[in-house]
N, C-alpha and C positions, 0 to 999 in steps of 0.2 A: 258323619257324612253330611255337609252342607247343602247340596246340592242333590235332584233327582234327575237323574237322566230317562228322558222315555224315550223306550221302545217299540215298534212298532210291527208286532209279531200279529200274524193274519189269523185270523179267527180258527180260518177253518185248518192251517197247520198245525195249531194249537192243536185243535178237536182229534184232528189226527194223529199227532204223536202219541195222547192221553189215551187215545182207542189201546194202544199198545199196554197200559197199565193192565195188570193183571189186578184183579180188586174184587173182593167176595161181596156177594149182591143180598142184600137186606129190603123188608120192606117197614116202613116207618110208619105207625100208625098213632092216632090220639081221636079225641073226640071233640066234640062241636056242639054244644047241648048234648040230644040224644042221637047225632046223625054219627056214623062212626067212618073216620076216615083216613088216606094212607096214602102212599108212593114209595116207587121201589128205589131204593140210593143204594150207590155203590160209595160215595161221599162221607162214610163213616169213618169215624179214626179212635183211640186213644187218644184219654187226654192226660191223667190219672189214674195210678192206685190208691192213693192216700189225701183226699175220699175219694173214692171211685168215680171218673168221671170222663164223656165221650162227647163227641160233640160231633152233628149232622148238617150237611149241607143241602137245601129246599130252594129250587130255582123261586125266584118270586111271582115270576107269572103262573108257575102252576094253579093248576086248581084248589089244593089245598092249604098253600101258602099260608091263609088269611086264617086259617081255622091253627095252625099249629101257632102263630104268634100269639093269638089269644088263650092258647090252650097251656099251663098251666104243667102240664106233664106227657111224657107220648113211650110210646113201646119201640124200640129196635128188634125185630124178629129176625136171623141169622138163619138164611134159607138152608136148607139139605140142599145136595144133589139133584134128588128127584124133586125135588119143589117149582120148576121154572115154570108151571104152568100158574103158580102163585105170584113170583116174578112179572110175568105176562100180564095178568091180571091188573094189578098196580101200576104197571109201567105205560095204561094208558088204551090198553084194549078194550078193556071194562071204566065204568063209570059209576058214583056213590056208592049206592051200598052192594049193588051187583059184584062190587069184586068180591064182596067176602062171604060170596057161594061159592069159592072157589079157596079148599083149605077147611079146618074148621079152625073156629075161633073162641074166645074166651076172654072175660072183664079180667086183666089183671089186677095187681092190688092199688093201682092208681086210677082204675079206673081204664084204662088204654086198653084198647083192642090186642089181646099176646095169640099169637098162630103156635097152635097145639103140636108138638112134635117138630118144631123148632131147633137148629143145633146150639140152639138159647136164645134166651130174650132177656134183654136189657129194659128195665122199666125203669122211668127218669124223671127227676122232677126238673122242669125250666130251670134253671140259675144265672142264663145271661142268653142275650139273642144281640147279635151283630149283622148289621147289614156292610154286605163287603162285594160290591159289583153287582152281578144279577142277581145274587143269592142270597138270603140267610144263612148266618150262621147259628145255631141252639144247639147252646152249651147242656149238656144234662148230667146232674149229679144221678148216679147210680142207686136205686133204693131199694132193687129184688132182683134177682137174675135168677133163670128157670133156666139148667140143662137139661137139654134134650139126647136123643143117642149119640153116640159118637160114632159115625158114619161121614164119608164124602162129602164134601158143602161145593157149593153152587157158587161158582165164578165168571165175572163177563170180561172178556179181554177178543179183541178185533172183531168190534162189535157183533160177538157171539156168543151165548151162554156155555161155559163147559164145565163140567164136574172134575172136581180137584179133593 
């Protein structure tokens, strides 16, 4: 392909069709020194099994942006069902460490904040971080993963939480 043709597709039709993605809701957390911190991404994907690897997308203006570029490793926590009040939390209701009254929590083996009774947590070490539009991209190689019950998980799709 020589040539790139642009498009000129309106922000908010975009925002609109994606509302329709059905997408399981995670909260992503790592640390900052000692400050511990997080947001809730639906932006999760595979990347690999051979090594295990996922990779998260962090708008850049958020709040926590600045602390996950620096930080070194971070937890993907895989909400249940009944967890949206955890979702909620992270997604901007709550602010620092306040949200993580909300859940209990625990140092995983890297150090990252992992939410106790999780449908698992991905714990990860940085292995690349790309800037692609508004967002980061962090790449995380896989180093522990903790199931939790196997129970219903927590999906956001038109723009509303449902248990799937």
């Amino acid at each position: 392909m020589d040539s790139v043709t642009e498009h000129n597709v309106e922000p908010t039709l975009y925002r609109e069709a994606m509302s329709r993605l059905v997408a399981a809701v995670h909260v992503v957390t790592t640390r900052e020194g000692t400050a511990r911190v997080g947001f809730t991404a639906t932006a999760v994907a595979s990347v690999s099994d051979s090594p295990p690897t996922l990779l998260v997308c962090i708008n850049r203006r958020s709040r926590s942006a600045a602390a996950f570029r620096g930080a070194g490793c971070f937890a993907v926590n895989m909400l249940r069902g009944d967890q949206e009040a955890v979702a909620q939390s992270f997604g901007g209701r709550l602010t620092g460490e306040e949200r993580f009254a909300v859940g209990e929590w625990h140092d995983g083996i890297l150090g990252a904040p992992c939410l106790s009774g999780a449908l698992a947590v991905f714990e990860c070490s940085l292995v690349e971080m790309r800037t692609v539009a508004t967002h980061d991209v962090l790449v995380g190689r896989v180093d522990a993963v903790i199931l939790g019950p196997k129970v219903p998980g927590l999906a956001y799709v038109g723009r509303e939480y449902r248990v799937v």
